[in-house]
The first five atom37 places (N, CA, C, CB, O) and aatype in JSON, in Angstrom:
{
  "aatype": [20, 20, 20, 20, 20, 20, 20, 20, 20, 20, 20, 20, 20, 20, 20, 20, 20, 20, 20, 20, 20, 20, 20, 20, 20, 20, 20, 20, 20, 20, 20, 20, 20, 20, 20, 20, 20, 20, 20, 20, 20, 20, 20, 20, 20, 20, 20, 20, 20, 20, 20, 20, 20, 20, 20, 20, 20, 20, 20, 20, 20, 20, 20, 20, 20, 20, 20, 20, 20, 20, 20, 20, 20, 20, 20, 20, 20, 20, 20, 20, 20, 20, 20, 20, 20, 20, 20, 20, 20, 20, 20, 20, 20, 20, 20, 20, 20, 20, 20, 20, 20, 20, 20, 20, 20, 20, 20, 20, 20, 20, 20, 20, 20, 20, 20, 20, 20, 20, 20, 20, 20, 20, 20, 20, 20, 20, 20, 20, 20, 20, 20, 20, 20, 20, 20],
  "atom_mask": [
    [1, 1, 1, 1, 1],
    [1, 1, 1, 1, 1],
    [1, 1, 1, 1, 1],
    [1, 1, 1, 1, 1],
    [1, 1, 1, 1, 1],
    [1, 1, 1, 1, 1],
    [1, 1, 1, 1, 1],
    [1, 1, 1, 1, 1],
    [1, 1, 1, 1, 1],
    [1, 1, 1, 1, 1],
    [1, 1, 1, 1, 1],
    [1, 1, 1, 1, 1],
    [1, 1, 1, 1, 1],
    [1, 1, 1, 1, 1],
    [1, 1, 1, 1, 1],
    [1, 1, 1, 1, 1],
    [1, 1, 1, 1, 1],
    [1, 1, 1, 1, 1],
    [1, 1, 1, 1, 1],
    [1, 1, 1, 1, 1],
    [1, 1, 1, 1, 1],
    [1, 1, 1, 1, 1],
    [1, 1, 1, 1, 1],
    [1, 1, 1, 1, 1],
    [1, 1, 1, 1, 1],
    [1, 1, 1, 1, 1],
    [1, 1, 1, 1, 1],
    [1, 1, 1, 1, 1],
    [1, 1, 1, 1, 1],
    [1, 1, 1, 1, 1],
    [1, 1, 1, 1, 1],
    [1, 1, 1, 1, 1],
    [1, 1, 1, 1, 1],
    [1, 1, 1, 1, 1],
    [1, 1, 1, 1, 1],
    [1, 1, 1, 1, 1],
    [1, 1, 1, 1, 1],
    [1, 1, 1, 1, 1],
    [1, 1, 1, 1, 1],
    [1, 1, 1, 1, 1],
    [1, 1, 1, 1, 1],
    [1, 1, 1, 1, 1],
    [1, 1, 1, 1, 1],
    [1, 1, 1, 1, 1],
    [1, 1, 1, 1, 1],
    [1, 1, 1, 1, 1],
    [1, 1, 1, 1, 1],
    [1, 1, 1, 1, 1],
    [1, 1, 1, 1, 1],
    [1, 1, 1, 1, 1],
    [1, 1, 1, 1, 1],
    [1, 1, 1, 1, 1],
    [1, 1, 1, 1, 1],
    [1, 1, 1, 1, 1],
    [1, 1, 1, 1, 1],
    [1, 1, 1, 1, 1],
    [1, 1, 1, 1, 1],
    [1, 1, 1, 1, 1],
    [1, 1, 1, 1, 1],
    [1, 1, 1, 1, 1],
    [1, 1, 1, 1, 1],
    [1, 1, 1, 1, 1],
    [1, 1, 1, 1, 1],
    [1, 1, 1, 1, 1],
    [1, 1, 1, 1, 1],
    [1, 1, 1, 1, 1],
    [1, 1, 1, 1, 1],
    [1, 1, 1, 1, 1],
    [1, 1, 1, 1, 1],
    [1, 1, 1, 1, 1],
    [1, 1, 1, 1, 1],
    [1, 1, 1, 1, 1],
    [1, 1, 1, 1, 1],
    [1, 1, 1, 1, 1],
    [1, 1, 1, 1, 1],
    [1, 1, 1, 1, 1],
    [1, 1, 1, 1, 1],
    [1, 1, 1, 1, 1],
    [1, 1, 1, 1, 1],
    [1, 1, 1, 1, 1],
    [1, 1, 1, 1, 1],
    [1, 1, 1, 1, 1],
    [1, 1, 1, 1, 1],
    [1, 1, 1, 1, 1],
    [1, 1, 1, 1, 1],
    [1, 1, 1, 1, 1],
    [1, 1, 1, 1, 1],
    [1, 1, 1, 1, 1],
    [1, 1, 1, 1, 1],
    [1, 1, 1, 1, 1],
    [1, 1, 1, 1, 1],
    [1, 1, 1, 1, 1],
    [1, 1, 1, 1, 1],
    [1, 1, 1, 1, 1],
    [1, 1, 1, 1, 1],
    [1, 1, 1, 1, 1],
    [1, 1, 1, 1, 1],
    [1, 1, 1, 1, 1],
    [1, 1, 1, 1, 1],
    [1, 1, 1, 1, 1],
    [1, 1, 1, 1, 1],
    [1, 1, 1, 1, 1],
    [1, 1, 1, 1, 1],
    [1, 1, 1, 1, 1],
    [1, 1, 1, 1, 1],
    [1, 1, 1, 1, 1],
    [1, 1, 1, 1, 1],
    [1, 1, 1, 1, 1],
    [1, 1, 1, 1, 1],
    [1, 1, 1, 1, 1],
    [1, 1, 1, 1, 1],
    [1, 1, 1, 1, 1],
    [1, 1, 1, 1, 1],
    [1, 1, 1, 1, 1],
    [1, 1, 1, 1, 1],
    [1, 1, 1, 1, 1],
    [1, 1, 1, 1, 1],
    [1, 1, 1, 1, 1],
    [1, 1, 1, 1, 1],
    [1, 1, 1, 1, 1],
    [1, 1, 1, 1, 1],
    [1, 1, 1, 1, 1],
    [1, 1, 1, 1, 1],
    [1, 1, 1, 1, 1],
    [1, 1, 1, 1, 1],
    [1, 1, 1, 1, 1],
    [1, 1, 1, 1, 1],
    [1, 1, 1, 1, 1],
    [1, 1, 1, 1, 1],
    [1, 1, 1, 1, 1],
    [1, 1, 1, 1, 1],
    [1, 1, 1, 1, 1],
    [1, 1, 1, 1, 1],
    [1, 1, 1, 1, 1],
    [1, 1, 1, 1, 1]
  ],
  "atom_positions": [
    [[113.19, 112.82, 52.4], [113.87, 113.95, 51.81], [113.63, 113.94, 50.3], [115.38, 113.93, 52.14], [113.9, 112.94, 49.64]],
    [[113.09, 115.13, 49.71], [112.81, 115.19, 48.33], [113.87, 115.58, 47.63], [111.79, 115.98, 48.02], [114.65, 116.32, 48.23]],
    [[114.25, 115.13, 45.94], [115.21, 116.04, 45.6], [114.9, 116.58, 45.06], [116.11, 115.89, 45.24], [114.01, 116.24, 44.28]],
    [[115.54, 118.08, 45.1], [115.57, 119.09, 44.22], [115.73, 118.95, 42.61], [116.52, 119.79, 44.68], [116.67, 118.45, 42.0]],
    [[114.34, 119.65, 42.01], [114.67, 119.33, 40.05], [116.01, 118.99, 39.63], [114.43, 120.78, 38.97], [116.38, 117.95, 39.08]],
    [[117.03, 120.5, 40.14], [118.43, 120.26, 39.55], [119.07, 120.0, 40.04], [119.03, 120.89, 39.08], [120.16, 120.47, 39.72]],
    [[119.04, 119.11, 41.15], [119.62, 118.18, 41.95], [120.78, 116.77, 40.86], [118.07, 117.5, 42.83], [120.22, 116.17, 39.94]],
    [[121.78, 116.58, 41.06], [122.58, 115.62, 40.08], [121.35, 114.04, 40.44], [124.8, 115.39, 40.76], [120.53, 114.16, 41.34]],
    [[121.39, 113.25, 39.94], [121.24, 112.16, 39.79], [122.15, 111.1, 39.84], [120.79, 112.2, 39.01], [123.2, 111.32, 39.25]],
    [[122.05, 110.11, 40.32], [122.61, 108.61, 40.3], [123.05, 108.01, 38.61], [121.22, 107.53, 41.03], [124.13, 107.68, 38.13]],
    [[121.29, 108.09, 37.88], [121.29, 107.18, 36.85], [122.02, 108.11, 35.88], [119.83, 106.6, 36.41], [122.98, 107.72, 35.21]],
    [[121.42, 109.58, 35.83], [122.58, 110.78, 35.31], [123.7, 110.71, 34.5], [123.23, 111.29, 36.28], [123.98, 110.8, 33.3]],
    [[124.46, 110.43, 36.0], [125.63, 110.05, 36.4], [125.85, 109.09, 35.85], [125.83, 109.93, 37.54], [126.42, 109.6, 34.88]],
    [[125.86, 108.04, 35.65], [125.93, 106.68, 35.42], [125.73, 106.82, 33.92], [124.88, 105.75, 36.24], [126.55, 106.29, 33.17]],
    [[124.73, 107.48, 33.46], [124.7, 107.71, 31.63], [125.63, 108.28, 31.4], [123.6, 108.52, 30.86], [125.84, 108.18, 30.19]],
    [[126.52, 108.98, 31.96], [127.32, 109.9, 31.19], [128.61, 109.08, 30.97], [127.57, 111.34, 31.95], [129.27, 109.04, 29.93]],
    [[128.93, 108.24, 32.46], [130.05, 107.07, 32.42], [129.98, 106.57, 31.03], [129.79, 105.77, 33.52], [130.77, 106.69, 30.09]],
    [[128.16, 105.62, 31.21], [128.21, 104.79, 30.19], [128.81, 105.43, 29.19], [127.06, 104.3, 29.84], [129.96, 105.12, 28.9]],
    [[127.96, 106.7, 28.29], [128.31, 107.23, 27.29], [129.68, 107.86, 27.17], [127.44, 107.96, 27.09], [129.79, 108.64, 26.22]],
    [[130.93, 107.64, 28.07], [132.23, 107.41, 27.83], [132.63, 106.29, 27.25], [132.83, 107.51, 28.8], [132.92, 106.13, 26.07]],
    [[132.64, 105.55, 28.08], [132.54, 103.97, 27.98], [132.24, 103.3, 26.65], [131.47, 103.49, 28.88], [133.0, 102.45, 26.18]],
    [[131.4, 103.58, 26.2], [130.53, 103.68, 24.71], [131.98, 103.78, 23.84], [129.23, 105.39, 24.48], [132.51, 102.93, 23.13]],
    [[132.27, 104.75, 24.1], [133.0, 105.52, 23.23], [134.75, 104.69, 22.76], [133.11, 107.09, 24.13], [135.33, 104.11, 21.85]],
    [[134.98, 105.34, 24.58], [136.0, 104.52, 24.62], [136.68, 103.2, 24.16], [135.96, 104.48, 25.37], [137.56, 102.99, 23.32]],
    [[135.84, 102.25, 25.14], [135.79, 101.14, 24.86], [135.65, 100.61, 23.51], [135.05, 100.81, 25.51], [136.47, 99.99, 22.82]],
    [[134.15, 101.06, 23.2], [134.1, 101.2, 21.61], [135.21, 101.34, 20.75], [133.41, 102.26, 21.27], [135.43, 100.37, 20.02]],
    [[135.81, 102.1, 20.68], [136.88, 102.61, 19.59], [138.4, 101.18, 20.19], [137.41, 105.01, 20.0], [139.15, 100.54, 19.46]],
    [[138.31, 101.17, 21.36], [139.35, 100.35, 21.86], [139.02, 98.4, 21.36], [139.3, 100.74, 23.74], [139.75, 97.45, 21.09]],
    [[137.8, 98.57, 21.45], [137.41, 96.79, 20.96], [137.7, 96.81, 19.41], [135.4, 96.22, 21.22], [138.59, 96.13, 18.88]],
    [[136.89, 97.62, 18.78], [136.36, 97.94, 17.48], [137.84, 98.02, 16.3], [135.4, 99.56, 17.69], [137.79, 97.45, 15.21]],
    [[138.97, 98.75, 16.71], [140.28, 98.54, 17.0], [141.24, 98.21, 17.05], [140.46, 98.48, 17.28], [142.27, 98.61, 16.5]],
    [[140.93, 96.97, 18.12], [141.78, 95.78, 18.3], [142.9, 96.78, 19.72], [142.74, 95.15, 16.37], [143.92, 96.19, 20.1]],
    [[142.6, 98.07, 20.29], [143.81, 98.61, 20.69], [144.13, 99.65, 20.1], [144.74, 97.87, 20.6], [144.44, 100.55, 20.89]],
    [[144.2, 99.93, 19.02], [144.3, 100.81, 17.82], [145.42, 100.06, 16.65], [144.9, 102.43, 18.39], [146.14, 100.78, 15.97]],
    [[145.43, 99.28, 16.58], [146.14, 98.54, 15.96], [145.9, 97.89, 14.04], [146.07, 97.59, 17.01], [146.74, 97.82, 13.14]],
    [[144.5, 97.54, 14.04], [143.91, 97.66, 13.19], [143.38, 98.6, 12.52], [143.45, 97.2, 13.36], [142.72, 99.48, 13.08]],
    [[143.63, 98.57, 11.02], [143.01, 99.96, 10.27], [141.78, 99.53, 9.41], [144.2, 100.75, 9.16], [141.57, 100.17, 8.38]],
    [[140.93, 98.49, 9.75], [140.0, 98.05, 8.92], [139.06, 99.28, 9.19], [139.46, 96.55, 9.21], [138.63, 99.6, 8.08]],
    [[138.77, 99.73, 9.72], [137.65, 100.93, 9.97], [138.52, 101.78, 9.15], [137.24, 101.57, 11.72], [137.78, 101.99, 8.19]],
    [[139.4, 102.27, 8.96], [140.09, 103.7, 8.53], [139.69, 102.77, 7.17], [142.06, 104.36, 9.04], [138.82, 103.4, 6.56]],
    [[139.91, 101.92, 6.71], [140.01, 101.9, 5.1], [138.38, 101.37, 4.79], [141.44, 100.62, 4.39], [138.36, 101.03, 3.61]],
    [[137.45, 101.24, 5.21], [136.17, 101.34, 5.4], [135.31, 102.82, 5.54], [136.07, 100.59, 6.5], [134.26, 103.07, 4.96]],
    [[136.08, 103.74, 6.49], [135.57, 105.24, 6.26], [136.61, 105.72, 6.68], [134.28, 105.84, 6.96], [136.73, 105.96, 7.88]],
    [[137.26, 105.89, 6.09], [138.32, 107.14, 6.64], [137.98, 108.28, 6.48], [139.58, 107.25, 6.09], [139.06, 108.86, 6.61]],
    [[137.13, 109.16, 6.26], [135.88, 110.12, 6.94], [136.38, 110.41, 8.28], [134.27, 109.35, 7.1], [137.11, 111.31, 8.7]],
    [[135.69, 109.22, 8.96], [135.17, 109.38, 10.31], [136.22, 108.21, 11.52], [133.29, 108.91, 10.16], [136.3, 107.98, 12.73]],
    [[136.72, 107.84, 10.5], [137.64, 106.7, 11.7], [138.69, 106.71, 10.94], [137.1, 104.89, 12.09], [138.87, 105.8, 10.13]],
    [[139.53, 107.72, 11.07], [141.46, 107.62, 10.87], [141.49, 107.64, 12.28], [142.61, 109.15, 9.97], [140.72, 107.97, 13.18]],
    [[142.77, 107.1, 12.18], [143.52, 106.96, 13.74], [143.0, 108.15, 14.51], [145.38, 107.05, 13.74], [142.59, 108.15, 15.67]],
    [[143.1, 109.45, 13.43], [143.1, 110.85, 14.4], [141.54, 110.51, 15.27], [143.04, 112.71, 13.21], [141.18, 110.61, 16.45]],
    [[141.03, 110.17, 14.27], [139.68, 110.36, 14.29], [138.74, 108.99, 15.33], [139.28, 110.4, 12.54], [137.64, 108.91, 15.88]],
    [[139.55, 108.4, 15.21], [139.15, 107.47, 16.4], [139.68, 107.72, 17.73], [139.54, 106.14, 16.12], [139.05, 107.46, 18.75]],
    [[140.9, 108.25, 17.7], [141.24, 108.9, 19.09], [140.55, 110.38, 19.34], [142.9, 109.08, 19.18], [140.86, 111.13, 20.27]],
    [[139.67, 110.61, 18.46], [138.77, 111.81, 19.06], [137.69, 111.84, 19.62], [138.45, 112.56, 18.36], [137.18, 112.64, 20.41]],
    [[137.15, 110.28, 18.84], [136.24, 109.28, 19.63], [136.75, 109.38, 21.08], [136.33, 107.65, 19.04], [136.19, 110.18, 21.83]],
    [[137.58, 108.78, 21.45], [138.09, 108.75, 22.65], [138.14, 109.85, 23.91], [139.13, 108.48, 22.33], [137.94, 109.65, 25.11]],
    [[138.48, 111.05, 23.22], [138.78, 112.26, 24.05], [137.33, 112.4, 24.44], [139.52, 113.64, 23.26], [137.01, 112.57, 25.62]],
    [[136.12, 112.3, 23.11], [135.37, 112.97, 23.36], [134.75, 111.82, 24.96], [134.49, 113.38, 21.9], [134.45, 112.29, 26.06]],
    [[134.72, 110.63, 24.66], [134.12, 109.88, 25.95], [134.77, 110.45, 26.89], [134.26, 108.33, 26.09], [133.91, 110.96, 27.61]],
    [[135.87, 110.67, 27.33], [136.31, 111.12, 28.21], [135.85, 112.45, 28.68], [137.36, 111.02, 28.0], [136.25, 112.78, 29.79]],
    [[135.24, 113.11, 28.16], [134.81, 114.82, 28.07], [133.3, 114.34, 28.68], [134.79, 115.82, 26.08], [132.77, 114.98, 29.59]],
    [[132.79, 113.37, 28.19], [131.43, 112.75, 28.81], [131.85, 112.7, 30.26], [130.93, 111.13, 28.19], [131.28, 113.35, 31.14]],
    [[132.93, 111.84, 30.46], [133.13, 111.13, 31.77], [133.55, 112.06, 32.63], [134.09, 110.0, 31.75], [133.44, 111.82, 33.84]],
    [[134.01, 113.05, 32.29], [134.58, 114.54, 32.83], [133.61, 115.08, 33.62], [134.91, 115.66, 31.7], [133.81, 115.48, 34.77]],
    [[132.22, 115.11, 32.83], [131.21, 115.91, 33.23], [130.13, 115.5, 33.95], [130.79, 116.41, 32.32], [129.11, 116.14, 34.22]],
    [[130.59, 113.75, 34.39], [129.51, 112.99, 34.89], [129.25, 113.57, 36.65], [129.98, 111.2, 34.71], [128.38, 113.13, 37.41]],
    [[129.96, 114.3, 36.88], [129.15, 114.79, 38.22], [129.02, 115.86, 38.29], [129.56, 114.56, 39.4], [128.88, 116.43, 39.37]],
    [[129.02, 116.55, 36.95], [129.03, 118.33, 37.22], [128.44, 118.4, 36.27], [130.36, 119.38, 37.26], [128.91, 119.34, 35.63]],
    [[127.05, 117.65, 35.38], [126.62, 118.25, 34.47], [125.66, 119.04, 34.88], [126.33, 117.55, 33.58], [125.48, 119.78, 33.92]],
    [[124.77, 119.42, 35.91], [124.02, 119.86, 37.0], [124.12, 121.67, 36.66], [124.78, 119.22, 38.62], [123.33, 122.57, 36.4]],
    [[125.78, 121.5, 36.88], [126.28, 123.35, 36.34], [126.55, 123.8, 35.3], [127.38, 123.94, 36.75], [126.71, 125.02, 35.17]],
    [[126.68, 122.89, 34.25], [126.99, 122.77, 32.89], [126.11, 122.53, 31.66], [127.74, 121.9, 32.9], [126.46, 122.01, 30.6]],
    [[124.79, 123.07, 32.04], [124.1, 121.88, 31.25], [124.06, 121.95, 29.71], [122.63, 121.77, 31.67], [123.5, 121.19, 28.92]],
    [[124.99, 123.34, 29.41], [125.16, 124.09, 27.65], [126.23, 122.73, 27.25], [126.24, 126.32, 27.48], [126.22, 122.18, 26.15]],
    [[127.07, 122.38, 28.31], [127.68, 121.14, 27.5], [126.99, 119.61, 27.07], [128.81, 120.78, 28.33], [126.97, 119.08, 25.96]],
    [[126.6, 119.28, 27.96], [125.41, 118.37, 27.54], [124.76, 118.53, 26.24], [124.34, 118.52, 28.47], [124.38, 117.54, 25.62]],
    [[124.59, 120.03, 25.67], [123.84, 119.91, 24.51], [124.61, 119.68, 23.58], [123.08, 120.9, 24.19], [124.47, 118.68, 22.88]],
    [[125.55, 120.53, 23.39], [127.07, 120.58, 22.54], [127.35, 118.57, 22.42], [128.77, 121.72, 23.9], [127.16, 117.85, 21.44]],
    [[127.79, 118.24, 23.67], [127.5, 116.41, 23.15], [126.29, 116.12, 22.91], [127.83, 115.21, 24.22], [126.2, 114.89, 22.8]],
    [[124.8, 116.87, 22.7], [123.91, 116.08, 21.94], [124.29, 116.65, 20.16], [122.12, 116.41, 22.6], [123.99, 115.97, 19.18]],
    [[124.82, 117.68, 20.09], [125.07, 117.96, 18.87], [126.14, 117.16, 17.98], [125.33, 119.19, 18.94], [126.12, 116.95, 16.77]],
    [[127.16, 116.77, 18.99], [128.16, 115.93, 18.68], [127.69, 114.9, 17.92], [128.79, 115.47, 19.75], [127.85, 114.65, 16.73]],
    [[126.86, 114.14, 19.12], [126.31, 112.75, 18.43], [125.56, 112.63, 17.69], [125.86, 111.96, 19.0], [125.56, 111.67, 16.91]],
    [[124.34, 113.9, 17.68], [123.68, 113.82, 16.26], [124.03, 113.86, 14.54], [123.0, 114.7, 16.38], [123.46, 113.35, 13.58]],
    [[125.45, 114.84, 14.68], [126.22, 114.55, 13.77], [126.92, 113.64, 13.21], [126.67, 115.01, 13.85], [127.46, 113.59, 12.11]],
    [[126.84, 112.55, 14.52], [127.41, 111.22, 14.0], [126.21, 110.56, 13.21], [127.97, 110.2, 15.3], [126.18, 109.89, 12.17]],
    [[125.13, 111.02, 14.17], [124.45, 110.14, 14.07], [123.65, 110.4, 12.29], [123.57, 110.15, 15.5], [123.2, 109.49, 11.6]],
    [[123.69, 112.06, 11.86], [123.02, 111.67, 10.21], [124.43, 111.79, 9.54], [121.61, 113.0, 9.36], [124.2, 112.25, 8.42]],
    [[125.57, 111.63, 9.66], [126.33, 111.45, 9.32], [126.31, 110.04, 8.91], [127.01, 111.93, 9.99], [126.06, 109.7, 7.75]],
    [[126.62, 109.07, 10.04], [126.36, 107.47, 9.4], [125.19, 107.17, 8.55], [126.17, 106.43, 10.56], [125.2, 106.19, 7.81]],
    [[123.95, 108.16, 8.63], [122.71, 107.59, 7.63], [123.24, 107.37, 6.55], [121.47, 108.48, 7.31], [123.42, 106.26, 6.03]],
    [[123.77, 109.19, 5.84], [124.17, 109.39, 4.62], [125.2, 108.51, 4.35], [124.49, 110.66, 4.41], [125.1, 107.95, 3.26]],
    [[126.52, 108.11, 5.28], [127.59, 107.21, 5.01], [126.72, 105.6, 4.49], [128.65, 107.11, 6.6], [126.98, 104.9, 3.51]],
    [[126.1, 105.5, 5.12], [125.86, 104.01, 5.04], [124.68, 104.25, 4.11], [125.54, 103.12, 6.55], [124.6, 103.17, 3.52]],
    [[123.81, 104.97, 3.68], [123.42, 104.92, 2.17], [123.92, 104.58, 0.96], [123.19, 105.78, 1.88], [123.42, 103.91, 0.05]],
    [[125.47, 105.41, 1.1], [126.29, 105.27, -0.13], [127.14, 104.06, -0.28], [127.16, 106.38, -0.24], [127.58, 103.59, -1.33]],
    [[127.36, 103.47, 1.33], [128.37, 102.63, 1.14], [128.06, 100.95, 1.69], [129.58, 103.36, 1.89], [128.95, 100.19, 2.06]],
    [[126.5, 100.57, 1.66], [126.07, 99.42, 2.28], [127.07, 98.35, 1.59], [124.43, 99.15, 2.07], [127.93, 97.83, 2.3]],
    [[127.01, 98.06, 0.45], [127.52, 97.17, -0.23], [128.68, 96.86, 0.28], [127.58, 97.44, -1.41], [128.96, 95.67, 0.36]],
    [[129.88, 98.12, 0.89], [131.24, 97.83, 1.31], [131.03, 96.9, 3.06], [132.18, 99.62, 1.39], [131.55, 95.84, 3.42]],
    [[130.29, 97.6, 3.64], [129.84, 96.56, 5.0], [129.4, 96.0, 5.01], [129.39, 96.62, 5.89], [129.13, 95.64, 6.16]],
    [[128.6, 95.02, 3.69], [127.99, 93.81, 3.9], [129.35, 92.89, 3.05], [126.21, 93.76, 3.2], [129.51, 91.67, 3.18]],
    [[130.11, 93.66, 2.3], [131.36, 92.53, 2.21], [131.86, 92.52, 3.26], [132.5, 92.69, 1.27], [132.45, 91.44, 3.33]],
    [[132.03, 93.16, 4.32], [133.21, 93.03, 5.14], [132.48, 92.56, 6.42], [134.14, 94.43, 5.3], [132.51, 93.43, 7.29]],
    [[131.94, 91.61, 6.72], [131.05, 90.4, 7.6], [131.71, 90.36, 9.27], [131.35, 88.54, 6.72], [131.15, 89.89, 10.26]],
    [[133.41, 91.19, 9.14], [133.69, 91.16, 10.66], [132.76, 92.77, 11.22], [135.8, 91.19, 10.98], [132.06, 92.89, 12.23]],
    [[133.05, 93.78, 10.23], [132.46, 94.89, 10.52], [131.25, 95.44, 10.35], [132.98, 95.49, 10.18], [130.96, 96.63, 10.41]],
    [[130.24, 94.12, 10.03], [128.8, 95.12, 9.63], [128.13, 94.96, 11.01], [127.59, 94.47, 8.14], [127.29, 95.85, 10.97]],
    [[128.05, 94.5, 11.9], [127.79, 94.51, 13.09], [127.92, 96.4, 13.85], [128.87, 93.3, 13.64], [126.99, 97.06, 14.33]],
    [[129.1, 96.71, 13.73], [129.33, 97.68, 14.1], [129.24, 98.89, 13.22], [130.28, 97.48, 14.57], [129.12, 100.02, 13.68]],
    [[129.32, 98.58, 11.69], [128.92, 99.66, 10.75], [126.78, 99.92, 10.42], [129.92, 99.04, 9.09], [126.2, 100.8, 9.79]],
    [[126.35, 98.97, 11.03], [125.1, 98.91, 10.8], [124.19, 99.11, 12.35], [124.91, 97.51, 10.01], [122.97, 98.94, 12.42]],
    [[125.2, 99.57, 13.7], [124.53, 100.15, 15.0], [125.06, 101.31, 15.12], [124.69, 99.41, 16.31], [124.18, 102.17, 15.16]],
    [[126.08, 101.71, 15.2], [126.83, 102.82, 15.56], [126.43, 104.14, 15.23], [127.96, 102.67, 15.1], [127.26, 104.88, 15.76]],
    [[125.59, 104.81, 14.64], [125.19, 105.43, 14.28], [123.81, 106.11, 15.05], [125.29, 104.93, 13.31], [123.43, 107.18, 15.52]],
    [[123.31, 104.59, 14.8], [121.78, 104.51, 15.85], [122.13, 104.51, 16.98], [120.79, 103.24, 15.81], [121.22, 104.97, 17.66]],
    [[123.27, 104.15, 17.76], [123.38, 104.21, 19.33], [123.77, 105.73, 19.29], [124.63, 103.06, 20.17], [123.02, 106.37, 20.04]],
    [[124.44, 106.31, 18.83], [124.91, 107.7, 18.96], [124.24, 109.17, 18.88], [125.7, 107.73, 18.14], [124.6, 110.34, 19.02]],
    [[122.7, 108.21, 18.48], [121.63, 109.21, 18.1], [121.11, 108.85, 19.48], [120.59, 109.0, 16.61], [121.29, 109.82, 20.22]],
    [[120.56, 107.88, 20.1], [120.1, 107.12, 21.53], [121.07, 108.27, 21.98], [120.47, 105.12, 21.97], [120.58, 109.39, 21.91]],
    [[122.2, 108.19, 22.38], [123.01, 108.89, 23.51], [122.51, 110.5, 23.13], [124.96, 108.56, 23.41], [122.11, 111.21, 24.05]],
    [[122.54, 110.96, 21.94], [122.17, 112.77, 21.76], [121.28, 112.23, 22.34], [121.88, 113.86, 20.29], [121.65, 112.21, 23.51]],
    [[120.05, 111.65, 22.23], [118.8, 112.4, 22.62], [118.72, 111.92, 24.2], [117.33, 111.93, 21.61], [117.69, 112.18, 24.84]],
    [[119.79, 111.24, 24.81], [120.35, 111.55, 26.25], [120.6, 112.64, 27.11], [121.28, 111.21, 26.29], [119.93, 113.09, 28.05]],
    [[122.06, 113.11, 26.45], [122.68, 114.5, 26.11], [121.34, 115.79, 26.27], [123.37, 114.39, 24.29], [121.25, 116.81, 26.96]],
    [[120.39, 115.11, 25.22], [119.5, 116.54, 25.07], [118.85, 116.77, 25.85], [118.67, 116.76, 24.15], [118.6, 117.93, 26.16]],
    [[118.27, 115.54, 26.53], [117.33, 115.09, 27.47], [117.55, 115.87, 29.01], [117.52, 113.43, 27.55], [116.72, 116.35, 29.78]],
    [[119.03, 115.78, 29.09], [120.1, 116.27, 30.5], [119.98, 117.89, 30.18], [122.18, 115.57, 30.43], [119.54, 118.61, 31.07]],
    [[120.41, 118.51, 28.8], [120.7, 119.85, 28.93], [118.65, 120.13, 29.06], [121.9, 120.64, 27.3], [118.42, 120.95, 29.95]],
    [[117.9, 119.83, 28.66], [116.44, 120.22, 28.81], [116.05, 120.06, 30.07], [115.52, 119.47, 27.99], [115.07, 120.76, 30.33]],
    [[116.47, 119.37, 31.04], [116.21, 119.25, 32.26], [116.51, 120.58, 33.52], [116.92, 118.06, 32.45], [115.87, 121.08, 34.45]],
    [[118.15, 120.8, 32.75], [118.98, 121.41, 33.7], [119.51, 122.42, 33.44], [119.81, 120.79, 34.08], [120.49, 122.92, 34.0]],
    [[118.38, 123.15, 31.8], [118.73, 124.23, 31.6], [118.46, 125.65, 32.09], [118.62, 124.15, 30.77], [118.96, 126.72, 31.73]],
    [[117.56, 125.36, 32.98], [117.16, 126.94, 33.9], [117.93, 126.62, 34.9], [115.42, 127.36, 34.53], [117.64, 127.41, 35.8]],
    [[119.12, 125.6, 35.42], [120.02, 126.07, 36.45], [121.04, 127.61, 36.3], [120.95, 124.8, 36.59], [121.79, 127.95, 37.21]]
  ]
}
């Protein structure tokens, strides 16, 4: 049995989890829970509380769509736009502000990927709405 082009996928599926997961989790390790504000006073830009729990919603909006991106595929792009915005967002952030994440030795780990994984996931995102956009 062959599948159909716009047929859902397994691995798909499974990227979109991950790229909740990502998120989620992410913001939940990164965090401590939400408990810690070392990220908010590092960029509070992009990681105030609000703003890390938007992180959150948005994985969940991933994870929402992990078996229906097939009919949806204008959202898929909308989260590749998401993440690309993170993603030259952190360039320009971390141009101006290397010096502050190489003092702070618990967070350059995560201030020096995060950016680059979020660009990996858009061109996921983009990858899904280009596939499944003549549904």
């Amino acid at each position: 049995m062959t599948q159909d082009k716009y047929s859902p996928t397994r691995s798909v599926t499974l990227g979109f989890v991950l790229a909740g997961l990502f998120n989620i989790v992410g913001m939940l390790v990164v965090t401590r829970g939400f408990t810690s504000d070392a990220l908010t006073r590092l960029d509070p830009g992009a990681f105030s509380p609000t703003g890390c729990a938007v992180v959150c919603l948005w994985g969940l909006a991933y994870m929402g769509l992990a078996t229906s991106y097939h009919r949806a595929p204008s959202l898929a792009l909308v989260f590749c736009v998401e993440k690309m915005f993170y993603a030259i967002r952190w360039v320009w952030w971390l141009s101006i502000n290397v010096e502050a994440v190489v003092a702070h030795d618990t967070w350059s780990p995560f201030f020096y990927t995060y950016g680059f994984l979020d660009g990996l996931w858009g061109l996921f995102f983009f990858g899904v709405w280009w596939r499944y956009r003549g549904v």
